[in-house]
C-alpha positions, 0 to 999 in steps of 0.5 A: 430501263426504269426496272434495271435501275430500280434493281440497282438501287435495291441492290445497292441498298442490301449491300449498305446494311449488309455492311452495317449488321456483317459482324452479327450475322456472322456471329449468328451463323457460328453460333449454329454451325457450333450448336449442331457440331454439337447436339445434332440437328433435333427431330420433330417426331422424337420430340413427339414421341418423348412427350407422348412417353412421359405423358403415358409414364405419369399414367401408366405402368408396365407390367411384365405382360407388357399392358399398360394400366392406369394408376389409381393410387389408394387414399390414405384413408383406406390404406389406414383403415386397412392397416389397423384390421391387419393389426386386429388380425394378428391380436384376434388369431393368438386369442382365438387360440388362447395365447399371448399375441406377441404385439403392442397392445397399445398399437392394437386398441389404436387400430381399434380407435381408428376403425370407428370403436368406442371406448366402451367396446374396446374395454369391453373388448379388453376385458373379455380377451382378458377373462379369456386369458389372464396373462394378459393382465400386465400388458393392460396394466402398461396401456394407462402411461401411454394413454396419460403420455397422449392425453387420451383421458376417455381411454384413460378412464375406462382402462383404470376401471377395468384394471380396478375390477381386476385387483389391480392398482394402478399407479397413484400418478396415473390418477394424478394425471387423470384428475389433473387432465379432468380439472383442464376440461372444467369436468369438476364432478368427474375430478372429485369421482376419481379422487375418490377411487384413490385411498385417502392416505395414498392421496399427494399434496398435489391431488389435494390441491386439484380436489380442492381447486374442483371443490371451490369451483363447484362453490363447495367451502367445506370440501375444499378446506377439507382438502387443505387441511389435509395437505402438509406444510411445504418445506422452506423454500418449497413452493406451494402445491396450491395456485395463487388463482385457487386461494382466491377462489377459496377467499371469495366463497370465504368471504360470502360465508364470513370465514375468512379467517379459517380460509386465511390461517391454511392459506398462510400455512400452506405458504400461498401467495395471492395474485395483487390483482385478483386479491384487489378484485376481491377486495373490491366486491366487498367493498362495494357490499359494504362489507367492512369486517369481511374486508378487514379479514382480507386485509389480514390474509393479503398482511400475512401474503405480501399484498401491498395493502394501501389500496385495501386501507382506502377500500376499509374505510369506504366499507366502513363509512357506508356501514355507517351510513347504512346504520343511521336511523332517525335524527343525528346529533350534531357532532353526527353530521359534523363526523359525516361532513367530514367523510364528504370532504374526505372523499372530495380530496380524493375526487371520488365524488360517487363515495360523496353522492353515496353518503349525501344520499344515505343522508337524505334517506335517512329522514335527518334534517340536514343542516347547511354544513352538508349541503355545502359539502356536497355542492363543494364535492360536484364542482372540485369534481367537475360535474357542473350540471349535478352541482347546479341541480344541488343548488336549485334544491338547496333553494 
């Protein structure tokens, strides 16, 4: 009995969630009635066999024997290498019969670069097929464009070379671009070598300007002054061939060997303007070597070139003090020390107390008895600065 009642129960129980998930079920048996109207039941052994046919597609192929071979595609190296000895093949065939291969020679000498060839031999290589076969002359005669269009200076070079043993002359701008392409790799030797291939009256305004800016780089003033003298004054509103970077590497060999004056009159011919930063840096340096009449000279080119010249006026007269300074021997006169306790008082308005301290010390050196008129200003000089610790270090001397 105790079985029978709990069959009843459990029965019971299906039938009340039955009744609470009927509307599901049903919907999940049309669901599967509907898919296999549809598709069909699926079989386990196709599903195997498919996969398996795509996992032997991806590493086999079928040949017309019906054998299945694995795939080993060729890498992209060899397949290069074995292109370029194709394109060698059908330039070395014509020559070997003394014609003309109907072929991009340019294509040919990068077959040749691409299997592993210096340029050495590959000209070489030029230059035998054209001993050979001189029609061959126009078509090396086109190869410098492509390789000034690649940036292919070596090639370049060595092409123009032989085109030269040859009595052919290149173009003039195939040089331009070989000297311009030599000045961004800093090749400054090989830049004044290749103008030098080129006659002088052939040269153009901008080759003179990359011969100039190779010469200044190479610390060479009279070699580049050469260059700018040859150039011609651009027309008005032109813009100057030489760079601004250029003129003030010419203005600062300028400076070391005191013409600036020279350097200045064919800058200012040639219309160039001078970078505000660089052309205070310049300014600067001499400043610090106390070069007053080197600085005055600056000061006139940066006039003629637009450069605003109210720092360059402050950097004079700090030059020209410390000249001053620098020429004091012995004892000054009053009116002296009077003149540089005013310099003292100068520089403390402008709070440059490193200007003060230098022509305090300048002072000191000098063997002049100082009076207390300038132990005052420069006391005065380290507090309106702020520098408190030098300021009492000077007046424990001053006692």
């Amino acid at each position: 009995m105790a079985i029978f009642k709990a069959a009843a129960l459990f029965t019971s129980a299906l039938s009340e969630a039955a009744s609470l998930v009927w509307m599901e079920l049903a919907m999940f048996g049309l669901a599967a009635l509907c898919y296999i109207f549809f598709v069909g039941i699926p079989s386990l052994g196709a599903t195997k066999l498919a996969a398996k046919g795509k996992k032997g597609a991806a590493v086999c192929k079928i040949q017309s024997s019906g054998a299945c071979q694995a795939v080993t595609p060729e890498p992209r190296q060899k397949a290069a290498v074995a292109a370029s000895s194709d394109v060698l093949g059908l330039w070395e065939r014509p020559m070997s019969l003394g014609e003309v291969p109907q072929l991009d020679l340019a294509s040919v000498v990068d077959s040749m670069c691409e299997l592993g060839k210096p340029p050495s031999d590959i000209v070489n290589e030029l230059r035998s097929a054209l001993d050979k076969n001189p029609a061959l002359l126009p078509s090396i005669a086109s190869l410098p464009s492509a390789f000034l269009r690649d940036d292919r200076v070596d090639m370049l070079d060595v092409t123009l070379g032989l085109l030269e043993q040859h009595g052919h002359v290149a173009d003039v701008s195939m040089y331009a671009g070989l000297m311009a392409a030599l000045l961004r790799r800093r090749n400054y030797v090989a830049v004044a070598a290749t103008g030098a291939r080129v006659a002088s009256d052939a040269l153009t305004p901008r080759m003179r300007a990359i011969l100039a800016s190779a010469a200044a780089q190479r610390g060479l003033l009279d070699e580049a002054l050469g260059h700018l003298q040859q150039m011609p004054a651009p027309v008005e509103g032109a813009k100057s061939p030489l760079a601004p970077t250029v003129a003030v590497q010419i203005l600062t060999l300028a400076a070391k060997e005191k013409r600036v004056p020279a350097a200045g009159a064919e800058l200012q011919r040639l219309c160039v303007c001078l970078e505000d930063k660089q052309f205070q840096e310049l300014l600067m340096a001499e400043g610090r070597r106390c070069n007053a009449e080197v600085c005055e000279d600056l000061l006139t080119v940066g006039a003629a070139s637009g450069v605003p010249l109210e720092f360059g006026r402050s950097v004079l007269t700090k030059a020209q003090s410390a000249k001053s300074m620098s020429a004091v021997a012995g004892g000054l006169s009053s009116g002296e020390l009077q003149r540089y306790a005013s310099m003292i008082k100068t520089h403390t308005k402008e709070r440059d107390l490193r200007s003060a301290a230098a022509v305090f010390e300048r002072l000191c050196s000098s063997g002049t008895t100082l009076t207390p008129l300038i132990y005052n200003c420069f006391l005065d000089a380290c507090v309106q600065c702020g520098d408190f610790e030098r300021a009492s270090a000077h007046f424990e001397e001053m006692k």
